[in-house]
C-alpha positions, 0 to 999 in steps of 0.5 A: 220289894220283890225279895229272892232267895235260894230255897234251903230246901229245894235249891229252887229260887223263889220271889216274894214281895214284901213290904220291906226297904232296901236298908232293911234288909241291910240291917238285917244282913248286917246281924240285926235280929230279923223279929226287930228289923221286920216286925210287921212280917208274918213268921212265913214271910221272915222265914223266907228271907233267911232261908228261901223256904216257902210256906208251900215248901214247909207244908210239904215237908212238915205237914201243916201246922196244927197250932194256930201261927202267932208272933210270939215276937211281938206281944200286944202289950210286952211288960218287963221280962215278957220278951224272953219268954216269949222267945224261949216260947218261941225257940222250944216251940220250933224244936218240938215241930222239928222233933215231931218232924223227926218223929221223935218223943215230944216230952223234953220240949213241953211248952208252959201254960200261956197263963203262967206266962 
């Protein structure tokens, strides 16, 4: 399905093609969470349905991503209690972007050791 958005950041309209149904995207617009209604999306892609921001348009704005992208949405094998953490992972991961972004101090937003996990 050909999805468009409006960028958030450069007011230009974009399309993408994604693998997603009509009802999907009413799911989601109806307040579902986007990691449940498109788990099969990569984080770029979900991101463009929320916001209209490209991977092209993010890249500029932020530099390239120094992390290597993983869906910490959707683990392999989630066990009890994994999923919070991984969306807490998640959450202080974006902050940390956005604070080197901003050229802030990334101490507050130090992420735990995978293996503590």
């Amino acid at each position: 399905m050909i999805v468009r958005r409006t960028s958030r950041f450069s007011g230009q309209v974009h399309e993408m093609d994604l693998d997603i149904t009509e009802a999907q995207l009413r799911e989601w617009e109806g307040g579902a969470l986007i990691q449940e209604v498109f788990p099969h999306l990569t984080t770029d892609e979900r991101e463009f349905i929320m916001t209209g921001i490209t991977p092209k348009e993010w890249d500029e704005a932020f530099g390239e991503d120094d992390e290597p992208e993983e869906d910490l949405y959707n683990p392999p094998n989630p066990s009890w209690g994994y999923n919070r953490i991984v969306r807490d992972r998640a959450e202080l991961k974006a902050l940390r972007r956005s604070a080197r972004a901003a050229g802030l101090p990334q101490e507050p937003f130090r992420l735990p050791d995978k293996d503590r996990i």
